[in-house]
C-alpha positions, -999 to 999 in steps of 0.1 A, spaced: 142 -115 -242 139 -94 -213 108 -82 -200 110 -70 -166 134 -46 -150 137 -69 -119 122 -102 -100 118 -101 -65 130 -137 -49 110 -135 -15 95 -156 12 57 -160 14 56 -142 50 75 -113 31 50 -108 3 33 -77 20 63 -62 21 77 -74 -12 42 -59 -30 48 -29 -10 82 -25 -27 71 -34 -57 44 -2 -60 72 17 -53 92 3 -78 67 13 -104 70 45 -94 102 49 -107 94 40 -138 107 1 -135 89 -30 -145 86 -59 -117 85 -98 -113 63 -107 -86 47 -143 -86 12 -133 -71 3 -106 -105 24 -128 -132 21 -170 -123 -20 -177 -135 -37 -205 -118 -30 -238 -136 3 -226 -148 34 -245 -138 53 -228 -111 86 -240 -114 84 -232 -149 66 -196 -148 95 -190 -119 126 -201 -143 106 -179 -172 105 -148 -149 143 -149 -136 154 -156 -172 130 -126 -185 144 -102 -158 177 -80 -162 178 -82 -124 172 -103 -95 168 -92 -56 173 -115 -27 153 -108 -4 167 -116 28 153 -123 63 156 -157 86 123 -176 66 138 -171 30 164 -184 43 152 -214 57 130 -221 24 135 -249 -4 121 -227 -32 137 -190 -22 171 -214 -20 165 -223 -57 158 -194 -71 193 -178 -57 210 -208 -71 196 -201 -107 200 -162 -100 236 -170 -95 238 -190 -126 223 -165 -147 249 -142 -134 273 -156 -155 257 -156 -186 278 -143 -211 253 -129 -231 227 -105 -209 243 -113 -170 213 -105 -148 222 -78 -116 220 -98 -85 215 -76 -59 208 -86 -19 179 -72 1 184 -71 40 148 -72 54 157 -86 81 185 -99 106 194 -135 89 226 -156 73 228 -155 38 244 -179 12 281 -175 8 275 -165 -23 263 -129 -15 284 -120 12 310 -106 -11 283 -85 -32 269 -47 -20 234 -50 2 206 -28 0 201 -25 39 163 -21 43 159 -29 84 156 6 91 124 13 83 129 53 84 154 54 57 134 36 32 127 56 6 162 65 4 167 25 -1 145 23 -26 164 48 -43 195 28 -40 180 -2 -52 164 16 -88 205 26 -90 210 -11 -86 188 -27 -110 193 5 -137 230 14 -130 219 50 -132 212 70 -101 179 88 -101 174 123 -100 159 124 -66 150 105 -39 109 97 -44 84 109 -15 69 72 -11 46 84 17 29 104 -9 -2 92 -30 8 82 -64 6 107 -90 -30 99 -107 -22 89 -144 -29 111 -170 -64 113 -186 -81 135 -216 -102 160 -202 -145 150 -207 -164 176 -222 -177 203 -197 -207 198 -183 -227 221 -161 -222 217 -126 -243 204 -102 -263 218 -76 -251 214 -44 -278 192 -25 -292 205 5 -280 189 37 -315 173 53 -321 181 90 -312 145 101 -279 157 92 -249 140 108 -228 153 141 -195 157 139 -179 154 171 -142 168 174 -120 145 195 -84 163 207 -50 153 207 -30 155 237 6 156 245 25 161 274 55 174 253 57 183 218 25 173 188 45 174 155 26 161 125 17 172 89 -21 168 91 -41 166 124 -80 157 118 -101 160 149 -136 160 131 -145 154 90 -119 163 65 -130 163 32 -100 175 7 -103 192 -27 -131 214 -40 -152 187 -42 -185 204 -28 -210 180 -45 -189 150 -23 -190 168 10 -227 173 8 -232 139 -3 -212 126 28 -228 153 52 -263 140 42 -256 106 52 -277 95 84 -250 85 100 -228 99 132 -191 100 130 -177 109 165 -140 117 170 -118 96 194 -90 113 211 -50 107 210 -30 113 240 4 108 247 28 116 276 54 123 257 58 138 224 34 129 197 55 128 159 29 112 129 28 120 91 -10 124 98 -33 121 131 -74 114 125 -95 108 149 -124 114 132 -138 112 95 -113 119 67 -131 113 31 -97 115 6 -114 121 -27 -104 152 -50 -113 167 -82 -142 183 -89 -179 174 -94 -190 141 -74 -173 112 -65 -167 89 -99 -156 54 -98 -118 66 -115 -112 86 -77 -128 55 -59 -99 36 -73 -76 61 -68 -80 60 -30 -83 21 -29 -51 22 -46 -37 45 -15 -56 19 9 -36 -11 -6 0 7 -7 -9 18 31 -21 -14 45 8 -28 27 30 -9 48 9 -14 81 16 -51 73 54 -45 69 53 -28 98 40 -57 119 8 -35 131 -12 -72 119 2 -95 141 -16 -122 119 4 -131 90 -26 -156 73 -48 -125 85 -23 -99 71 -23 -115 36 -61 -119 37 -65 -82 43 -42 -74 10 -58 -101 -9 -96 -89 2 -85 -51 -10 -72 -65 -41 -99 -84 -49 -119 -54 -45 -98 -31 -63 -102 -61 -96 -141 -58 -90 -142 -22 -93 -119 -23 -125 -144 -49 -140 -172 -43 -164 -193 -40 -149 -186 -33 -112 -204 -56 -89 -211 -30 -57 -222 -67 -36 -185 -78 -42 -166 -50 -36 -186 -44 -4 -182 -81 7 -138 -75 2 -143 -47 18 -162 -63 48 -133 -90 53 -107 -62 47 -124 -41 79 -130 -65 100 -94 -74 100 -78 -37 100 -105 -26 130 -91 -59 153 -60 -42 146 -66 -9 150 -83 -21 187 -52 -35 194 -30 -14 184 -50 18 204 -53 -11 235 -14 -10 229 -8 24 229 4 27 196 -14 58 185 8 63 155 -2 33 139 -11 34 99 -42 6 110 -59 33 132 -62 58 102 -71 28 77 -103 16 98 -121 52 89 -112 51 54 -123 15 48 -156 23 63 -158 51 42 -146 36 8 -173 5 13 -199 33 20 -189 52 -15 -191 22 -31 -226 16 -28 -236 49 -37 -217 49 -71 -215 6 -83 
């Protein structure tokens, strides 16, 4: 019987990037094989891998020079091929182009989805639900966008709050500045705090923490294009009221899907560091889901994830890379291991 829309056959140095296409997958509706949320420890895994191809309508390759030098990636194209020609339910095997690499014979003759231009992502993505589903989807999805919280029946009201008075050891927001010596084209430019939403009972909370944020600057001698420039404090959280542990994991939700993409992106030169980042948020993100939520642990994941994304972020600033996702994630780590504590 199958039970997922499609299994992704990857390397192990491609698994940031293979769980970064799988949350995008999702968001199209579509259920996904990936080994790290569906083989539990103690289970067999060339058994739980045979299970998952057989239980998936579709299977992609996904291609780049280490899957292709690997005994187990190998096998599973093999059996995908097999399954191909079952008579009865033929599984959709469709070939992922990561990165520069030989395939098997066996694929050559078969359309690619050609993901090694990073820009035109989304659009692939696209291409590839069409793949798996055989129906084209209404419209390309905006996968740099947050996820769409899930719907949720509305708590009774309650009176609001009163806004607490920020003390006079209030913090000092210093505003860096971004510099260009041609043209600064970006979405969102944050020089100082951001705090989005109406959220007033958050902002004051934040503003009466004893701490300093100061801004850094971004220069550039060229032109300067991002999605989104901070060099200062940006606190994500929305909805009204304060902070509650449903928005926490809402934003450490956006922090894995965006440090999955940092890691695709190469911006943690790493790899065992890369996947301890993404394991460390994970973990975190299972703590704060648990009953109950264990503020020590989360804080502790969120330590390891940190220190990793702020050796990053040094070297990617040390680089001159002031468009990297890493120098926007350090803040919001900081921030999210800071919320914890006030509300586990």
């Amino acid at each position: 019987m199958t039970q997922f829309d499609i299994f992704l056959s990857h390397n192990s140095v491609d698994k940031p990037w293979a769980s970064r296409l799988k949350q995008d997958l999702e968001r199209y509706g579509l259920s996904v094989w990936l080994d790290r949320d569906e083989i539990r420890p103690g289970d067999l895994f060339a058994k739980a891998l045979e299970s998952g191809l057989a239980g998936s309508r579709a299977v992609a390759l996904i291609i780049s020079p280490e899957a292709m030098a690997s005994g187990w990636v190998e096998e599973e194209y093999y059996r995908a091929l097999s399954l191909t020609k079952d008579k009865a339910a033929p599984v959709q095997l469709i070939p992922v182009l990561l990165r520069e690499a030989s395939p098997p014979d066996f694929v050559t003759s078969r359309d690619w989805v050609d993901f090694r231009d990073e820009a035109a992502y989304a659009e692939k993505v696209w291409e590839l639900v069409w793949g798996i589903t055989g129906q084209k989807p209404a419209k390309v999805l905006d996968l740099a966008a947050p996820p769409a919280p899930r719907e949720q029946s509305a708590p009774p009201a309650a009176a609001p709050a009163p806004v607490r008075a920020t003390p006079a050891a209030s913090p000092v927001f210093r505003g860096g500045g971004v510099k260009a010596g041609g043209k600064i084209q970006a979405d969102n430019i944050v020089v100082g705090a951001q705090i989005q939403g109406d959220d007033a009972g958050a902002a004051a909370a934040f503003l009466g923490s004893e701490r300093t944020f100061e801004a850094g600057s971004v220069e550039a001698g060229q032109d300067i294009i991002a999605k989104n420039i901070v060099a200062g404090f940006q606190y994500l959280g929305r909805g009204g009221g304060e902070p509650t542990r449903q928005q926490f994991i809402q934003e450490l939700e956006a922090l894995r899907q965006q440090l999955a993409g940092a890691i695709a992106a190469r911006e943690i030169e790493d790899e065992y560091a890369a996947e301890d980042a993404q394991t460390a948020v994970e973990r975190a993100l299972d703590q704060s889901r648990a009953e109950p939520p264990a503020a020590d642990k989360i804080s502790q994941q969120l330590d390891r994830a940190a220190d990793i994304i702020d050796s990053a972020a040094e070297t990617a600033q040390a680089a001159g890379k002031l468009g990297a996702t890493v120098l926007k994630l350090a803040p919001v780590v900081a921030a999210l291991k800071e919320l914890a504590g006030v509300l586990f």
